[in-house]
ZATI-541555 format. One record per atom (N, C-alpha, C): residue number from 1; atom name; z, x, y. Coordinates in pm, 1 decimal, padded with zeros to 6 digits, always signed. Last residue first. Layout:
N
num;atome;up;east;north
NUM;CA;Z;X;Y $
...
END
This chain:
177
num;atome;up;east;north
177;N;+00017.0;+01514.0;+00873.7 $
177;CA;+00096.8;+01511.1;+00991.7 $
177;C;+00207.2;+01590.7;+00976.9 $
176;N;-00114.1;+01468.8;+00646.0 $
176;CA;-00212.5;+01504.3;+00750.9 $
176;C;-00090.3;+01511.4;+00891.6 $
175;N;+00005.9;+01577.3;+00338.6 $
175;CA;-00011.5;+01504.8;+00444.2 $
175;C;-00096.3;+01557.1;+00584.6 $
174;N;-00283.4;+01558.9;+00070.6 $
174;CA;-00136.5;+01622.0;+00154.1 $
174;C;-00136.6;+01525.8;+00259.1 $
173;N;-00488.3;+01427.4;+00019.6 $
173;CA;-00445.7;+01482.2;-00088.3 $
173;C;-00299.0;+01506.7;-00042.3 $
172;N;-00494.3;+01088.1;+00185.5 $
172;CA;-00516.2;+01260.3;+00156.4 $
172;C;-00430.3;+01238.8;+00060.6 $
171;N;-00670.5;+00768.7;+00255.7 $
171;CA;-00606.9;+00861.5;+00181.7 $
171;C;-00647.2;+00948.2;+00192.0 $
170;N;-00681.5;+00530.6;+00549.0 $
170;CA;-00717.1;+00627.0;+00464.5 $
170;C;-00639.7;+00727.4;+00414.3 $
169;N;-00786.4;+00236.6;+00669.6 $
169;CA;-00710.7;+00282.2;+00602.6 $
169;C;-00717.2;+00435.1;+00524.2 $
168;N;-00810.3;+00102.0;+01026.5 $
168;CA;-00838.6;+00095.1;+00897.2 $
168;C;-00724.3;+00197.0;+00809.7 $
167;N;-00724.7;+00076.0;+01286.9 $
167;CA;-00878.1;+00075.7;+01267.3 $
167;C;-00929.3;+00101.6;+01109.2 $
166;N;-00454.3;-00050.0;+01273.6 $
166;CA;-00548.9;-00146.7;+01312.1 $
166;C;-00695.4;-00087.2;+01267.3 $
165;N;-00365.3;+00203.6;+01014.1 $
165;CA;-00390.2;+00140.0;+01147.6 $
165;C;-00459.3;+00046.9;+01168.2 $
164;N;-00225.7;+00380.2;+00719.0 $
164;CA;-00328.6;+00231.1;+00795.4 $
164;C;-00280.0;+00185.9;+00952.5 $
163;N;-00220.9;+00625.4;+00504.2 $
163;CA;-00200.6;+00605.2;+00662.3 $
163;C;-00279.9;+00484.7;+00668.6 $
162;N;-00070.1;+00804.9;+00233.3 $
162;CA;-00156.3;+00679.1;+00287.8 $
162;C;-00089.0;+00617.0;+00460.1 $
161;N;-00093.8;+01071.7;-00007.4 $
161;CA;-00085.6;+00997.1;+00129.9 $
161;C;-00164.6;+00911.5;+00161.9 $
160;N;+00008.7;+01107.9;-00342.0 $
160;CA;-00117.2;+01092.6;-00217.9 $
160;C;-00066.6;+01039.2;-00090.4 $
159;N;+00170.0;+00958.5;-00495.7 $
159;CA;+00129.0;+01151.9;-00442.7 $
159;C;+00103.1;+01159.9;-00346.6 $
158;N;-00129.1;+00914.9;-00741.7 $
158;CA;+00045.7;+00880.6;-00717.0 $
158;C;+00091.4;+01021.7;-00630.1 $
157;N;-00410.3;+00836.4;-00596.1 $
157;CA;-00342.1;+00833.5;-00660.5 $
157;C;-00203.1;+00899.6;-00643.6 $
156;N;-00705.7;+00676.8;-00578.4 $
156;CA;-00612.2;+00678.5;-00526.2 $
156;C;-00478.5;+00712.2;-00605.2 $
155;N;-01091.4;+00685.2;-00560.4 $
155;CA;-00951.5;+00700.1;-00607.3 $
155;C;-00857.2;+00747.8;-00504.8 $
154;N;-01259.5;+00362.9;-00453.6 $
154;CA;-01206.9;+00504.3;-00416.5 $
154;C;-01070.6;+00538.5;-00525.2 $
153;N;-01357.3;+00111.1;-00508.4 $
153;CA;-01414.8;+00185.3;-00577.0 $
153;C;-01330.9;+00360.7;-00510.2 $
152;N;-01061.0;-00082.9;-00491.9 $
152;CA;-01245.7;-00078.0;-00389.8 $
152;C;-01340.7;+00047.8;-00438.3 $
151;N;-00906.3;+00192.5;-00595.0 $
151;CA;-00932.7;+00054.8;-00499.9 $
151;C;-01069.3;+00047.2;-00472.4 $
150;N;-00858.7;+00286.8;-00936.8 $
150;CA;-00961.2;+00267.9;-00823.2 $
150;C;-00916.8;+00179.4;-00712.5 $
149;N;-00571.9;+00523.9;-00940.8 $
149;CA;-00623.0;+00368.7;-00935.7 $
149;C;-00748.0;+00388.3;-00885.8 $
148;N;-00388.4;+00735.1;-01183.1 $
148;CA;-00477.4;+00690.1;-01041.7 $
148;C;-00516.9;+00574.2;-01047.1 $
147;N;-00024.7;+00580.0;-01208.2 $
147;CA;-00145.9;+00667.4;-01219.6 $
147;C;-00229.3;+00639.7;-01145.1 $
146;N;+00230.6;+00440.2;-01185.3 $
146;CA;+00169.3;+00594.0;-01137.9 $
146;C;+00116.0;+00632.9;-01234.9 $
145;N;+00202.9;+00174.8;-01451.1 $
145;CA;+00236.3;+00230.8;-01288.5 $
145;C;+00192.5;+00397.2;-01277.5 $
144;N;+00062.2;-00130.5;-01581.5 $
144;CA;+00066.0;+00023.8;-01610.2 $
144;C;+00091.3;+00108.6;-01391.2 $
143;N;+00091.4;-00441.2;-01731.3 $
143;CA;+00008.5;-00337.7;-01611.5 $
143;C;+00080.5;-00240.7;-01608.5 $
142;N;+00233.2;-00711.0;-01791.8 $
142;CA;+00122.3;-00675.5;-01827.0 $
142;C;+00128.4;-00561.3;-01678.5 $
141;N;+00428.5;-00948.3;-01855.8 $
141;CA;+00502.4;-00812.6;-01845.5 $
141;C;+00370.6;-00699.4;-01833.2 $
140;N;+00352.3;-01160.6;-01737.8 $
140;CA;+00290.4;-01114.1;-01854.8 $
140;C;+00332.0;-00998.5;-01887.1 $
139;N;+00392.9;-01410.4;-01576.2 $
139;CA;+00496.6;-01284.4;-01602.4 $
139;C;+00477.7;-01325.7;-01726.0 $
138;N;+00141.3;-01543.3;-01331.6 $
138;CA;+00162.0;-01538.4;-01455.0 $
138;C;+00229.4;-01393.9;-01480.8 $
137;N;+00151.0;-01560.4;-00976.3 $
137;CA;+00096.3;-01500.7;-01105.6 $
137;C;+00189.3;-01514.0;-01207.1 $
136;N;+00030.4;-01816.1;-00776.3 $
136;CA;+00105.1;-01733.6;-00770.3 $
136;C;+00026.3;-01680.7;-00960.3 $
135;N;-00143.7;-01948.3;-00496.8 $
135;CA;-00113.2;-01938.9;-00685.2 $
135;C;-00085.5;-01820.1;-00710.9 $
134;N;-00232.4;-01929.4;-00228.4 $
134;CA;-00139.1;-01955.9;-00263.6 $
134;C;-00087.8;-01994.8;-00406.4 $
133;N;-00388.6;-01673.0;-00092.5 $
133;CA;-00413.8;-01706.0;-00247.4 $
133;C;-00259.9;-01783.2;-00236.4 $
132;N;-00533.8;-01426.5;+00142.2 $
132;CA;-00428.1;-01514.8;+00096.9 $
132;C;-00492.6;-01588.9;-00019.6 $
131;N;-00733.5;-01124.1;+00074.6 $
131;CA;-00717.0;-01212.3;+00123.7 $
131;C;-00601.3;-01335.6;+00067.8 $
130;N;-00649.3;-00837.2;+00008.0 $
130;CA;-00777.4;-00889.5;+00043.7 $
130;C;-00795.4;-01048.5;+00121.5 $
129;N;-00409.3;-00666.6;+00218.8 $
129;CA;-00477.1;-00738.5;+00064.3 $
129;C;-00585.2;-00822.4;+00124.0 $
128;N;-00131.4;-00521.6;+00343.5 $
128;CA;-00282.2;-00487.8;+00360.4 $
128;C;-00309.2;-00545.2;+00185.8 $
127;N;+00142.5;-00478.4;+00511.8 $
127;CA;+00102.7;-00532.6;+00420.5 $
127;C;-00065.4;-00581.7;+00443.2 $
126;N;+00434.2;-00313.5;+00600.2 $
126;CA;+00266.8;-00292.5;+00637.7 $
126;C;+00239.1;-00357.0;+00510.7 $
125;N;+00726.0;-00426.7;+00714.0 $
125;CA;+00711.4;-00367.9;+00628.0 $
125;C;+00555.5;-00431.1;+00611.0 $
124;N;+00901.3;-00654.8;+00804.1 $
124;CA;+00915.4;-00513.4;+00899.7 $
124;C;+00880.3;-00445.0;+00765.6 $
123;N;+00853.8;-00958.6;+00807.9 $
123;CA;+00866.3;-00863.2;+00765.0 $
123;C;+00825.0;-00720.0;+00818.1 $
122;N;+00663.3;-01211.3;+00909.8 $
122;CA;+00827.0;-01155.1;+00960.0 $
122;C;+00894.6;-01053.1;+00925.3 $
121;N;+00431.7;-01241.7;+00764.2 $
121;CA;+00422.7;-01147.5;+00895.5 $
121;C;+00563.4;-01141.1;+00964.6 $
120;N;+00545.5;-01324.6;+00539.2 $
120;CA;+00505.3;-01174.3;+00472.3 $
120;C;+00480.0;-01140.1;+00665.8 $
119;N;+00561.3;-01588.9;+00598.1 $
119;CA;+00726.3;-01479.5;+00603.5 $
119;C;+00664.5;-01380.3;+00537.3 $
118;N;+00341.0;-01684.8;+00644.7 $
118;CA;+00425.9;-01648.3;+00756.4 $
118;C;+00577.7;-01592.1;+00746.0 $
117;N;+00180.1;-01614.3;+00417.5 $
117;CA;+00212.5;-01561.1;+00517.4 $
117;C;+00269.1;-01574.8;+00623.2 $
116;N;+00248.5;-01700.3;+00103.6 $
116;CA;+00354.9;-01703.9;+00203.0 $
116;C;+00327.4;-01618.3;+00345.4 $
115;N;+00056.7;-01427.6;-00068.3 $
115;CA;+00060.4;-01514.5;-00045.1 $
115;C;+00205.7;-01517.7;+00033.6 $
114;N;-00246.6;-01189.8;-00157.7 $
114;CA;-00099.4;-01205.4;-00133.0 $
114;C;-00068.8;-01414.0;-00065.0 $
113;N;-00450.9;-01087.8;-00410.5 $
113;CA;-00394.8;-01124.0;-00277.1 $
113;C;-00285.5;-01129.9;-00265.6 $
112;N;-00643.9;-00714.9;-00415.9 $
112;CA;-00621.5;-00875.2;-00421.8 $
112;C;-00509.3;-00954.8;-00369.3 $
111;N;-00517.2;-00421.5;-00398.3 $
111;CA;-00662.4;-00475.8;-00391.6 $
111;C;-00685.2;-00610.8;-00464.1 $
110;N;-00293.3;-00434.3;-00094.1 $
110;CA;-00313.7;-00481.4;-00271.2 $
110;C;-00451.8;-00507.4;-00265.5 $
109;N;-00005.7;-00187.9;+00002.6 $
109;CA;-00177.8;-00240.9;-00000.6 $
109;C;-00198.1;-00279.9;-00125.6 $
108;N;+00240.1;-00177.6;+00189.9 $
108;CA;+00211.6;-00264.4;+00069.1 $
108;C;+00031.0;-00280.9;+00096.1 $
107;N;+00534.3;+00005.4;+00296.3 $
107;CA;+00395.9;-00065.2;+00295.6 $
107;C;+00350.5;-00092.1;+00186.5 $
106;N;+00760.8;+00148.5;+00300.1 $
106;CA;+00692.8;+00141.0;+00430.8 $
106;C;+00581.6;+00073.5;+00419.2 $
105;N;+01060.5;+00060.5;+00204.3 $
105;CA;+00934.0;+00083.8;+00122.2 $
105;C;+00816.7;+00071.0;+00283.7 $
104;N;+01366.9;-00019.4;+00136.2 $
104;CA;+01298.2;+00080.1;+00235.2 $
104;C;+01101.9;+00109.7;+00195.0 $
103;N;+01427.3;-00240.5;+00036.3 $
103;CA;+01471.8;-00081.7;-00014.9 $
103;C;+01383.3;-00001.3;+00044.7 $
102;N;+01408.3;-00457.2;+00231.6 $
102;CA;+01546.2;-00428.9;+00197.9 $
102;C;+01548.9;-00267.8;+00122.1 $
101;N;+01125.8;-00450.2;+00192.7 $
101;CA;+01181.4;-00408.3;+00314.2 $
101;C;+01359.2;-00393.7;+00250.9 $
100;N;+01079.0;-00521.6;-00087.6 $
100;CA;+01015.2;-00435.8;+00004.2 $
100;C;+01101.0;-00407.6;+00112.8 $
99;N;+01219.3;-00766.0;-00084.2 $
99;CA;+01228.8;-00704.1;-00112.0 $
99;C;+01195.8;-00571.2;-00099.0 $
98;N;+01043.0;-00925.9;+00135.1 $
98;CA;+01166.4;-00894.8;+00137.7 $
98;C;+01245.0;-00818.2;+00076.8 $
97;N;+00814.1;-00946.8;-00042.7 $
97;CA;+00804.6;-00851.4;+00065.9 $
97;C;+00945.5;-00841.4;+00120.0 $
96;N;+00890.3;-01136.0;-00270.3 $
96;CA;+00865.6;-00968.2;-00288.0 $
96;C;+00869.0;-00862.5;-00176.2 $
95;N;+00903.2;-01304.1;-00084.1 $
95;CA;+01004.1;-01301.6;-00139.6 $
95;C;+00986.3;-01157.0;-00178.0 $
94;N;+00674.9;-01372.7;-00028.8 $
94;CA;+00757.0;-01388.3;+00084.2 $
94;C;+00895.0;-01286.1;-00007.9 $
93;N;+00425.7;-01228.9;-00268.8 $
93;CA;+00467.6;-01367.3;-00152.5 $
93;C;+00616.2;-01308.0;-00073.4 $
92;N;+00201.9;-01067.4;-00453.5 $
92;CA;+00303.9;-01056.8;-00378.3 $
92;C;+00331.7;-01167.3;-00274.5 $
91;N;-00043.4;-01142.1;-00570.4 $
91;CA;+00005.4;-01042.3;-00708.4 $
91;C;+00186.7;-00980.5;-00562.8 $
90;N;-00158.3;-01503.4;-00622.2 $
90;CA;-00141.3;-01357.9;-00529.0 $
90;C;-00018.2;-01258.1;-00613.8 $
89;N;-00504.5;-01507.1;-00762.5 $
89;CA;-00330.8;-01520.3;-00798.8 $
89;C;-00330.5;-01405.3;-00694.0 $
88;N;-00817.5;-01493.4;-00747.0 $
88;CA;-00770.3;-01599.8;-00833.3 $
88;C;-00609.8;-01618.6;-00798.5 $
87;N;-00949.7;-01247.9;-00657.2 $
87;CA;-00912.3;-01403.2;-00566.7 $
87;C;-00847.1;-01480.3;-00620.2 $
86;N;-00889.7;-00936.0;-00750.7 $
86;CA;-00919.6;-01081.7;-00802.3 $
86;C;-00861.8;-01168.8;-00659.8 $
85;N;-00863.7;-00645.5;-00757.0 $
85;CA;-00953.3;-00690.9;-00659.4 $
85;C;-00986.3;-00845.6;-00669.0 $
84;N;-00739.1;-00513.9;-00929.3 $
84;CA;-00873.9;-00610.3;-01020.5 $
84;C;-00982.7;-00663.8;-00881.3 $
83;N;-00512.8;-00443.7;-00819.3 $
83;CA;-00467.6;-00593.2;-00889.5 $
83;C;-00644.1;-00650.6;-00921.0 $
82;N;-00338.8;-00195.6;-00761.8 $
82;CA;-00474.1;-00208.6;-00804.6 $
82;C;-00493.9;-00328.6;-00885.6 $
81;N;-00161.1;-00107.0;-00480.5 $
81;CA;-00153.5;-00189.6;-00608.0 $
81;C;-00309.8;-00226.0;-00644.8 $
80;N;+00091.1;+00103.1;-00392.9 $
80;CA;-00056.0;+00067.7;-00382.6 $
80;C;-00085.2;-00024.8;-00526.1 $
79;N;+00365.0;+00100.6;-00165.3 $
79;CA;+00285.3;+00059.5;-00285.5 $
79;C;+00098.1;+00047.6;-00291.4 $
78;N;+00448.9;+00392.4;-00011.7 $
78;CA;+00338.2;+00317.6;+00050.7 $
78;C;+00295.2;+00239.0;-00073.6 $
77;N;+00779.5;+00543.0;+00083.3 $
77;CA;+00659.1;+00510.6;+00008.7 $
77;C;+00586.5;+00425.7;+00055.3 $
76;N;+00963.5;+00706.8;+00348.7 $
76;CA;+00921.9;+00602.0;+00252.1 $
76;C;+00811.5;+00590.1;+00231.9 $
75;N;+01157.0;+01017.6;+00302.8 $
75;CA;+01049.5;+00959.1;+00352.1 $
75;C;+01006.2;+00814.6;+00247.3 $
74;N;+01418.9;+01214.8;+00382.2 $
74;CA;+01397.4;+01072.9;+00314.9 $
74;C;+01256.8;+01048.8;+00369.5 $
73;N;+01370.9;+01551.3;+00451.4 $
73;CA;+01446.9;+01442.8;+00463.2 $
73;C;+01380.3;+01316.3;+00398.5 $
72;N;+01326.3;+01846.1;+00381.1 $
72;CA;+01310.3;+01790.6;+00500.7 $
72;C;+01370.9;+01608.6;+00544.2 $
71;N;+01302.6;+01788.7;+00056.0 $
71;CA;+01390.4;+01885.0;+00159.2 $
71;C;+01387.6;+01878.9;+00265.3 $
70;N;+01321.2;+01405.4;-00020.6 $
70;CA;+01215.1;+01580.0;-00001.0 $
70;C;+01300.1;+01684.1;+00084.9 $
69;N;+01333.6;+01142.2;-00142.6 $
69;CA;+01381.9;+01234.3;-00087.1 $
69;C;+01293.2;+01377.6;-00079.7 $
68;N;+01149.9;+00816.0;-00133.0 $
68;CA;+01189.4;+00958.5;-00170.8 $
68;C;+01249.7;+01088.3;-00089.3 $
67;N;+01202.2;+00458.9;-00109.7 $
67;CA;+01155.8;+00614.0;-00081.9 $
67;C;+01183.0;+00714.5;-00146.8 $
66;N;+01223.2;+00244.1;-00223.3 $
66;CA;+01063.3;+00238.8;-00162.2 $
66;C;+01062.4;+00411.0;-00100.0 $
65;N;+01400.0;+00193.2;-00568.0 $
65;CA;+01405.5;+00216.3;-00436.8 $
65;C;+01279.1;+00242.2;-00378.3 $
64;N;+01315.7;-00172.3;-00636.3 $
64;CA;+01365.7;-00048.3;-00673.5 $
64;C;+01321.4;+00036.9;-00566.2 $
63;N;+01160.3;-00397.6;-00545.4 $
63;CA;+01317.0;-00404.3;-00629.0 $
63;C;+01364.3;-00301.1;-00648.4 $
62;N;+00894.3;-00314.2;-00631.6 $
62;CA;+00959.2;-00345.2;-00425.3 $
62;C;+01079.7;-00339.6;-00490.4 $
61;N;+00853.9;-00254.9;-00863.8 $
61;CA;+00860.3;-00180.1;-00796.7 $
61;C;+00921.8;-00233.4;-00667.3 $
60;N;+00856.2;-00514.6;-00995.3 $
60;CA;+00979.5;-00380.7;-01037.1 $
60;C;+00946.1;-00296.1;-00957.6 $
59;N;+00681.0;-00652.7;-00882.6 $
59;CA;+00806.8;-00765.9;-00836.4 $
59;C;+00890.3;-00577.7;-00872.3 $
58;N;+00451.4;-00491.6;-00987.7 $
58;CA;+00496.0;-00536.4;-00856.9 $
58;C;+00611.8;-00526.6;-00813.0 $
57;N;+00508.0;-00594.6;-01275.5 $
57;CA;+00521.2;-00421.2;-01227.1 $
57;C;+00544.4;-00398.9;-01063.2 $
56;N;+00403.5;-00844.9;-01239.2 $
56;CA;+00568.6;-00781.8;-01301.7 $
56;C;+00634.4;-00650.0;-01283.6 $
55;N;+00237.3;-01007.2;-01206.0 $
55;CA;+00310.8;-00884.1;-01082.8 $
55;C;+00399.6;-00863.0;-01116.9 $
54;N;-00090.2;-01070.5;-01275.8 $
54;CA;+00029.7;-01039.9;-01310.4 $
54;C;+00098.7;-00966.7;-01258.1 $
53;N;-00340.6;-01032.9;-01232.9 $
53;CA;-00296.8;-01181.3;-01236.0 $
53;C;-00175.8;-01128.7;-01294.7 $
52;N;-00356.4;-00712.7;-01328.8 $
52;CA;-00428.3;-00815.6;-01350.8 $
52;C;-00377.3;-00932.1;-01303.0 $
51;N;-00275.9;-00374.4;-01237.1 $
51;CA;-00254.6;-00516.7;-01280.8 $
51;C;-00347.6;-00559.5;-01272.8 $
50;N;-00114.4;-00060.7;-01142.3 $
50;CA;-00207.8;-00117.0;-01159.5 $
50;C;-00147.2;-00299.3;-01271.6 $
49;N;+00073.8;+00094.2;-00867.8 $
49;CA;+00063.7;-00046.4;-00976.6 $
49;C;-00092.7;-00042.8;-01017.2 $
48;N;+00146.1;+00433.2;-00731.1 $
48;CA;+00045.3;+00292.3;-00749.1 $
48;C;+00113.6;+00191.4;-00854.2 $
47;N;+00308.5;+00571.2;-00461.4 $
47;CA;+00305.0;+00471.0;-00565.3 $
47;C;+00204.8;+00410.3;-00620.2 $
46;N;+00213.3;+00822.3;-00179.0 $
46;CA;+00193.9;+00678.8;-00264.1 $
46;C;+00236.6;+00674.4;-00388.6 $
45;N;+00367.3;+00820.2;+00106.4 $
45;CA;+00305.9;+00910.1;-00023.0 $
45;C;+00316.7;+00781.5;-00111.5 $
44;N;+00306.1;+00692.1;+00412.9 $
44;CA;+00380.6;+00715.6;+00335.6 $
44;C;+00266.0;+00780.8;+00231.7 $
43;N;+00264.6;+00440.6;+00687.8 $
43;CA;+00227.2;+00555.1;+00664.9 $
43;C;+00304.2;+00584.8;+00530.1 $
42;N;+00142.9;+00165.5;+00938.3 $
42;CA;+00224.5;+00235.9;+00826.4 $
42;C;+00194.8;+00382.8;+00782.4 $
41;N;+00123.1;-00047.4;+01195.0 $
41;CA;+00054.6;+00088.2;+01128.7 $
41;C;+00125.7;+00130.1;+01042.8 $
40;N;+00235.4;-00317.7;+01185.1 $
40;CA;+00050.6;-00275.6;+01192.3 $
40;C;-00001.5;-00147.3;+01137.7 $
39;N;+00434.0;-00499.6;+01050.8 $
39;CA;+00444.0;-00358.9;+01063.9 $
39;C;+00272.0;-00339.7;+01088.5 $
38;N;+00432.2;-00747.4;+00930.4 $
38;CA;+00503.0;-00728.3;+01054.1 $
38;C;+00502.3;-00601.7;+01084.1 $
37;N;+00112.1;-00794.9;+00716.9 $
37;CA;+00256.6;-00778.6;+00772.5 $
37;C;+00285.9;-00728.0;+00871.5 $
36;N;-00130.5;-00853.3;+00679.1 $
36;CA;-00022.0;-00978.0;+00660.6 $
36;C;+00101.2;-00916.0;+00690.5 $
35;N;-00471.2;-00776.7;+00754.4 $
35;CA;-00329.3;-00746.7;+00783.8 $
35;C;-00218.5;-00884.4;+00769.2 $
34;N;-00725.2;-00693.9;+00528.1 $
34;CA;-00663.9;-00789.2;+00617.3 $
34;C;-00501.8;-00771.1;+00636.4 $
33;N;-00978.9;-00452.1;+00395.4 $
33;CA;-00818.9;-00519.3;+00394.2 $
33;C;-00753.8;-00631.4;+00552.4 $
32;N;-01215.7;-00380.1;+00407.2 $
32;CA;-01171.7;-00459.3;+00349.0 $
32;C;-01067.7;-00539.5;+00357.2 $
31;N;-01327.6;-00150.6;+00465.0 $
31;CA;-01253.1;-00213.1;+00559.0 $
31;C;-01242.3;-00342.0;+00512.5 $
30;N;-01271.9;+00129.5;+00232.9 $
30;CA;-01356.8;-00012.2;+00237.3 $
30;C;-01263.5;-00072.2;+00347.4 $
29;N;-01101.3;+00384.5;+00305.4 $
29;CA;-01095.2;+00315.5;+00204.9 $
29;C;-01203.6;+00209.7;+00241.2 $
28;N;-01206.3;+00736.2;+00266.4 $
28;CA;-01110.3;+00656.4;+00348.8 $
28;C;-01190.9;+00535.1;+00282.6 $
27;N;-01044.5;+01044.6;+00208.8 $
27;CA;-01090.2;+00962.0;+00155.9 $
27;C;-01075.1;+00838.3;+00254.1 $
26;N;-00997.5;+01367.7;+00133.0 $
26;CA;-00965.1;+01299.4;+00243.0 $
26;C;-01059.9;+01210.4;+00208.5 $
25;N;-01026.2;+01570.2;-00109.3 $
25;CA;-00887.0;+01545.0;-00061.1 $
25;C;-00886.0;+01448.8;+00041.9 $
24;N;-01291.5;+01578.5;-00106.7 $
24;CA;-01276.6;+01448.1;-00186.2 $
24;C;-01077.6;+01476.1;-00150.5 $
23;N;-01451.0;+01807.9;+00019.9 $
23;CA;-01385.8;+01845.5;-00132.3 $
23;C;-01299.1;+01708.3;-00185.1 $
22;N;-01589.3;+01779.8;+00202.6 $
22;CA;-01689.3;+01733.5;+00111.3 $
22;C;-01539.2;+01761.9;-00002.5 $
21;N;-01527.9;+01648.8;+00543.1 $
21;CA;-01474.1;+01713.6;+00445.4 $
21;C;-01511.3;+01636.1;+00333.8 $
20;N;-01615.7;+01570.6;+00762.6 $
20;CA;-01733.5;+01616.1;+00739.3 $
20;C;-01637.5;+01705.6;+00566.5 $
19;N;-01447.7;+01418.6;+00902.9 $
19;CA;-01556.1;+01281.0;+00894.3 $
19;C;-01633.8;+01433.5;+00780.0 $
18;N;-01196.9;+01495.0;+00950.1 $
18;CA;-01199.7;+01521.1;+00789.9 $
18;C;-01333.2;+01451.6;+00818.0 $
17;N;-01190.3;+01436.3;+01229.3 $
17;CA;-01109.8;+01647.3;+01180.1 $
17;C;-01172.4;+01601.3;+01074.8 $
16;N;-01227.1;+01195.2;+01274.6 $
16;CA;-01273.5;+01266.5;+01353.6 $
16;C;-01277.6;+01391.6;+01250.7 $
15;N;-00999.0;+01106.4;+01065.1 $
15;CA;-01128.5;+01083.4;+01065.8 $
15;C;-01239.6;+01176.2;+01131.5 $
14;N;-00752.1;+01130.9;+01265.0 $
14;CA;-00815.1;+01208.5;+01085.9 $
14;C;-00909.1;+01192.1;+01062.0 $
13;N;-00859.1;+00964.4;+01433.0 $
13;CA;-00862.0;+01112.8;+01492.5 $
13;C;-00867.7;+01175.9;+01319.3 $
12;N;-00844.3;+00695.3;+01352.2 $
12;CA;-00986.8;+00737.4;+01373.0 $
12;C;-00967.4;+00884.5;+01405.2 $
11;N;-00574.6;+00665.4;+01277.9 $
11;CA;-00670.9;+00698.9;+01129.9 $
11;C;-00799.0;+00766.4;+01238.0 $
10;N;-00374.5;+00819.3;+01468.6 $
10;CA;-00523.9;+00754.4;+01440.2 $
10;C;-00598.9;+00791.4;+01343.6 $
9;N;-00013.8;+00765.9;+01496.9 $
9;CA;-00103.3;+00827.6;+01416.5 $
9;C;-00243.1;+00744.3;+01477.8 $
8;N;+00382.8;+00753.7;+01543.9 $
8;CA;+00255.4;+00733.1;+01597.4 $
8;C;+00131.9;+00835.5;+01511.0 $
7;N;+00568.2;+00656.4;+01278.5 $
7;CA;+00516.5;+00745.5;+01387.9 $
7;C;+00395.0;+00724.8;+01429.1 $
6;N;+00685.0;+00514.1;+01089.2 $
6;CA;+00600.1;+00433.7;+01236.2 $
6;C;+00580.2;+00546.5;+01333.6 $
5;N;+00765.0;+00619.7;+00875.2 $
5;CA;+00684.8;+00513.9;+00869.8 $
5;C;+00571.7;+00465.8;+00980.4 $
4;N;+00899.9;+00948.7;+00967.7 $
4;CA;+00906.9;+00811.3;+00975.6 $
4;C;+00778.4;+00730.3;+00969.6 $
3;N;+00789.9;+01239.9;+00809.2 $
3;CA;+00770.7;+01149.5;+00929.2 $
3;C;+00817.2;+01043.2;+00932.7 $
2;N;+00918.9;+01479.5;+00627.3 $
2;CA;+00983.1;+01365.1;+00690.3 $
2;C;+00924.4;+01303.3;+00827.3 $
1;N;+00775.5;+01668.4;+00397.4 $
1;CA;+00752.0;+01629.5;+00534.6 $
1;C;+00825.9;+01499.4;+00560.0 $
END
């Protein structure tokens, strides 16, 4: 499926169609997340990171390419990053999100923080974490990529679709568009 990043979408209308779907393909996440980037609604098949106080796997993923090809055409990814949910280190700043956007990557959710927001909100690329943290992280070469993640206690995993709007955030098994 080739939707562009910014097609129009309401998490609350998937919501509406899936509020009563028991088989766990439609999931929606803790309103948890706070918006730091220049993009409000995003969309894409997901990537995960998992980590600790360490964004080495991070920093290698925005650095490398943010989409995939599919017979219908290029669609970009959605990082998901399972960083422990910690306050302590932001696990992305100004610089990573530039990266991000230079290889096409449609979005960035971290379950912990981020930092540099006023050049993570100049960025043309959806950035959703718990909250700012200007201490950055320790390159521990430490954390493990595509596989499932908990966020916030939901699984999430490599594959998966991910849609965020102002009214929040939620994963399918397929796409919903």
């Amino acid at each position: 499926m080739s939707t562009p990043a910014h097609a129009p979408f309401s998490t609350c209308d998937f919501c509406d169609v899936h509020k009563n779907d028991q088989s766990g393909d439609f999931r929606v996440l803790p309103p948890v997340f706070k918006d730091f980037g220049g993009l409000k609604t995003f969309m894409g098949p997901v990537y995960t990171v998992q980590c600790f106080e360490d964004n080495t796997f991070v920093k290698q993923a925005v650095d490398s390419q943010g989409w995939i090809d599919t017979p219908t055409g290029r669609v970009a990814q959605v990082l998901v990053v399972d960083g422990g949910a910690s306050l302590r280190r932001a696990l992305l700043g100004g610089n990573l999100a530039a990266a991000a956007v230079r290889n096409g990557w449609a979005g960035v959710l971290i379950d912990g923080c981020v930092r540099d927001l006023a050049e993570l909100e100049q960025q043309q690329v959806g950035i959703r974490a718990l909250a700012p943290m200007p201490l950055p992280t320790e390159k521990r070469q430490q954390g493990l990529v595509q596989l499932p993640v908990r966020i916030q206690g939901v699984w999430v995993r490599p594959g998966e679709w991910l849609y965020a709007d102002r009214d929040g955030v939620v994963v399918s098994s397929k796409p919903l568009m």
